[in-house]
C-alpha positions as CSV (number, residue, x, y, z in Angstrom):
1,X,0.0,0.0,0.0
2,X,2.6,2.6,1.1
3,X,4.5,1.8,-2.5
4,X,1.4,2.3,-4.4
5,X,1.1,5.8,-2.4
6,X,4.8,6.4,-2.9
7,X,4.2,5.9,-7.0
8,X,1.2,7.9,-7.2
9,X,3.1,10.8,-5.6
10,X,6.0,10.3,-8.0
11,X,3.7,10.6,-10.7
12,X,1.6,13.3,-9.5
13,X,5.3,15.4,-9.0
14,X,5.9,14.7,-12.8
15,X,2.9,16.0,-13.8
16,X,2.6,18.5,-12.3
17,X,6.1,19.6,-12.8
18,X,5.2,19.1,-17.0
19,X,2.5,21.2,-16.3
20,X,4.5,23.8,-14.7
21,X,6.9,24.0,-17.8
22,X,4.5,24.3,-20.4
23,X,2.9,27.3,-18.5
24,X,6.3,28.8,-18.6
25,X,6.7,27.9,-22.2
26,X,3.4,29.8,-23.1
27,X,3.5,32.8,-20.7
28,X,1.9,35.7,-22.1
29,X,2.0,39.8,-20.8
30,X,-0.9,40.4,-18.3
31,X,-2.0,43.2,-21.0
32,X,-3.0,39.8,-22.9
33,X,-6.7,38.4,-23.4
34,X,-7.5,34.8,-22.6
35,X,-9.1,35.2,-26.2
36,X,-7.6,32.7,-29.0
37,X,-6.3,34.2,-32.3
38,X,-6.4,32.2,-35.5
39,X,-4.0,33.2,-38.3
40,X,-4.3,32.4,-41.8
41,X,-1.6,33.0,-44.2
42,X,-2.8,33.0,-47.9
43,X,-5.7,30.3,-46.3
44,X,-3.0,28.2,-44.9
45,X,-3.8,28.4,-41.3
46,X,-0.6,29.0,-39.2
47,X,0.5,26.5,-36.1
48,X,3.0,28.6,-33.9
49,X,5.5,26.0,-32.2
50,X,5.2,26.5,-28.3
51,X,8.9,27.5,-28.4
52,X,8.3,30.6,-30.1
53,X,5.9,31.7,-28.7
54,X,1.7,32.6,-29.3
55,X,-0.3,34.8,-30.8
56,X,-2.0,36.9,-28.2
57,X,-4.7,40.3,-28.3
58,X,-3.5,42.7,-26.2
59,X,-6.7,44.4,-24.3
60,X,-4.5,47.8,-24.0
61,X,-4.1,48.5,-27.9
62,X,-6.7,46.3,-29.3
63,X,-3.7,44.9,-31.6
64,X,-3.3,41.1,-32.5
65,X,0.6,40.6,-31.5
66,X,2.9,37.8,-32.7
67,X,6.3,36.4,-32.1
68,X,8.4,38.8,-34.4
69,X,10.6,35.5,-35.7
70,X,7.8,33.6,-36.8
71,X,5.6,36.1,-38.4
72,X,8.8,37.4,-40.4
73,X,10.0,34.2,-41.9
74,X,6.2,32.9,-42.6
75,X,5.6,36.0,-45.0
76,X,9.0,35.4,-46.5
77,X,11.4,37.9,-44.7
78,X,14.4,37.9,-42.5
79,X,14.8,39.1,-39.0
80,X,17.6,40.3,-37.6
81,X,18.3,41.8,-33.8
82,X,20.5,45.0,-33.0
83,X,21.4,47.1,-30.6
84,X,22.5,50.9,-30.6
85,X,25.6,51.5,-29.5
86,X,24.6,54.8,-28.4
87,X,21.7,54.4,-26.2
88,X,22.3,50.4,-26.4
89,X,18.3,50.5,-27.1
90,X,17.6,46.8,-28.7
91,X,15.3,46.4,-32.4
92,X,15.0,44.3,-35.1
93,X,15.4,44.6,-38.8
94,X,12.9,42.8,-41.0
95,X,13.7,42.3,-44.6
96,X,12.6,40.7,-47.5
97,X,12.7,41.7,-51.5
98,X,9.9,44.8,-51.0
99,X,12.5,46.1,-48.2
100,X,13.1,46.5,-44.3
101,X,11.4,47.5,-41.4
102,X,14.0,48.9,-38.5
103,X,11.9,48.8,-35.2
104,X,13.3,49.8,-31.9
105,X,12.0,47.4,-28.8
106,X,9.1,49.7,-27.2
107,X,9.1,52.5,-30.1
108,X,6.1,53.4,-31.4
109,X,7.6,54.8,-34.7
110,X,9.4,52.2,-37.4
111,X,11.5,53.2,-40.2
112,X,10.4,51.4,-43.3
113,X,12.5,51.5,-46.6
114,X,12.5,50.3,-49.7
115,X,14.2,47.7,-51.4
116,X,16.6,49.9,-53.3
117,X,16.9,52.8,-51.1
118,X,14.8,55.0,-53.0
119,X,12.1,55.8,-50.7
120,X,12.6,56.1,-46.8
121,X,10.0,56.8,-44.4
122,X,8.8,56.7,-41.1
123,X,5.4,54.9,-39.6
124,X,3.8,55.0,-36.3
125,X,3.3,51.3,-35.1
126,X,-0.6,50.2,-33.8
127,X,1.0,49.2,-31.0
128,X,5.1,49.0,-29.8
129,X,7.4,46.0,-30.9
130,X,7.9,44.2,-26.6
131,X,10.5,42.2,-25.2
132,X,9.1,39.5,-22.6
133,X,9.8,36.1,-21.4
134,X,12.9,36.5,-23.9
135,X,11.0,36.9,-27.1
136,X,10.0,39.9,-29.3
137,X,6.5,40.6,-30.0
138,X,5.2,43.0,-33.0
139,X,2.2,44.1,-33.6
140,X,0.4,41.4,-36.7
141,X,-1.0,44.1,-39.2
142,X,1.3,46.8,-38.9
143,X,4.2,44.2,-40.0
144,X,2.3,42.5,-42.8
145,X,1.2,45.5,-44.0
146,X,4.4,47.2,-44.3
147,X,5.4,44.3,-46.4
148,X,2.6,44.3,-48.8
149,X,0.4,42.4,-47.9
150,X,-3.1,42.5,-47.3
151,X,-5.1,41.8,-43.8
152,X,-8.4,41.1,-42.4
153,X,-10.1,40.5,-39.2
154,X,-13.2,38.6,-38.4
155,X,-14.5,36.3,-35.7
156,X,-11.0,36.3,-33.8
157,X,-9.3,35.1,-37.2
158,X,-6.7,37.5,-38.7
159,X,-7.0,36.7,-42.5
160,X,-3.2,37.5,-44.3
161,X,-3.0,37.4,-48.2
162,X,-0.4,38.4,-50.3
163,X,3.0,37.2,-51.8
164,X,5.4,35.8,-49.6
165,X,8.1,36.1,-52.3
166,X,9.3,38.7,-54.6
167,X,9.4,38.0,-58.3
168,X,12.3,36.6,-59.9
169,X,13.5,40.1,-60.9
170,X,13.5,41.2,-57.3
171,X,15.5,37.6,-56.2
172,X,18.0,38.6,-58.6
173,X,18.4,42.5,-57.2
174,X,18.3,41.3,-53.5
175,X,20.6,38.3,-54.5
176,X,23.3,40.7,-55.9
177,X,22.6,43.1,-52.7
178,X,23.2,40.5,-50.2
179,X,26.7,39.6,-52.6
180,X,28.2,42.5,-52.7
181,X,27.3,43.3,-48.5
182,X,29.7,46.5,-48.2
183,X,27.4,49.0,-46.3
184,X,28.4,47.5,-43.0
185,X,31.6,48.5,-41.0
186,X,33.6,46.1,-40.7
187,X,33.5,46.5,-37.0
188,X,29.5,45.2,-37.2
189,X,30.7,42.4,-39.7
190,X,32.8,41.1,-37.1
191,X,30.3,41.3,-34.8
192,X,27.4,38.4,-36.6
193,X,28.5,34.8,-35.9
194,X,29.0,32.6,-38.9
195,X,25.0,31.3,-38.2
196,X,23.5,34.6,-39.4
197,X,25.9,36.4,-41.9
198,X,23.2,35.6,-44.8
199,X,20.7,37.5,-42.4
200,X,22.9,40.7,-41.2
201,X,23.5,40.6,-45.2
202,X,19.9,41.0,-46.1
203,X,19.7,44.2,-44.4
204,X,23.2,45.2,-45.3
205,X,21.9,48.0,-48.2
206,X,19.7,49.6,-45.5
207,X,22.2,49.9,-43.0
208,X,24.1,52.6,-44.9
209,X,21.1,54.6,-44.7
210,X,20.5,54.3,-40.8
211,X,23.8,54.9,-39.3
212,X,25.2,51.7,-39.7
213,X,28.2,52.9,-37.7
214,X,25.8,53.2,-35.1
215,X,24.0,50.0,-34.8
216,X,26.1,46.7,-33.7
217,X,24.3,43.6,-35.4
218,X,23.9,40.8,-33.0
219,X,22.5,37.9,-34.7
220,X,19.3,36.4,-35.6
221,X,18.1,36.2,-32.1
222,X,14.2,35.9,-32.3
């Protein structure tokens, strides 16, 4: 009898220690609604891995926020994390062949630029780009608007259209951009492990543009 009490214990501890850790897994800011979000990307609905995080409404803004890494590479972009050495504030860069978004954790202003410099311009965010429980969160329809594409909302479900890729003309351009990669200092090359140089490339052309001596690249963090 006192084994059989012993195992159930045992088991109960495991439990409720698994329990514990995918709590932690899927914490969430306070600011967030127990509401669940549905996200459909060209009506292929999306499955965020636990490990990166969930989509969550935030009852402050009214915005639909995502893990930055997840939402970037599902509509076909980069992401890429910085800090400035001046005020050591932290951001991202998100970039694919339409262009890059430079976001500053907290800022409710984003640079946006196009894809060959010509057109530079700044956009207040629906809500701020967060850092918690060590991932980034943006806000969904700012970001996949700013890259094109289209959004809709309905019954909890944020619909997402658009393409996810450039055409083959714009692969080509971005292709010999990320090549030729000489509008970072060298001291930021030196800076990006081996794992993300194809990233900190991608965003390489914009840097030029946005003090590039200014802003250490990091890594593809998120």
């Amino acid at each position: 009898m006192k084994k059989s009490i012993k195992v159930i214990s045992t088991l109960l501890i495991c439990i409720l220690s698994m329990s514990t850790s995918v709590f932690a897994a899927g914490k969430l800011p306070k600011e967030a609604s127990d509401t669940k979000i549905n996200i459909y990307i060209n009506n292929e609905m999306q499955n965020i891995p636990e490990e990166m995080g969930r989509a969550y409404f935030d009852k402050t803004t009214n915005r639909v926020m995502v893990p930055a890494r997840y939402i970037s590479e599902n509509l076909g972009a980069t992401i890429q994390f910085y800090t400035r050495k001046e005020n050591n504030k932290n951001g991202i860069f998100i970039g694919n062949v339409y262009g890059v978004i430079e976001l500053d954790i907290g800022s409710n202003v984003a640079t946006i630029s196009s894809a060959d410099n010509s057109n530079v311009e700044k956009k207040e965010l629906d809500a701020p780009a967060i850092l918690y429980d060590a991932r980034t969160y943006v806000p969904l329809r700012f970001i996949s608007e700013a890259m094109n594409m289209e959004v809709d909302w309905k019954d909890n479900t944020v619909y997402i259209k658009g393409a996810t890729t450039g055409s083959k003309k714009q692969r080509e351009e971005l292709k010999k951009s990320i090549s030729n990669g000489d509008a970072m200092k060298e001291d930021s090359k030196d800076s990006v492990n081996e794992d993300s140089k194809s990233d900190a490339n991608t965003v390489s052309s914009n840097n030029s543009k946005n003090d590039s001596e200014d802003v250490k690249i990091e890594g593809s963090l998120f």
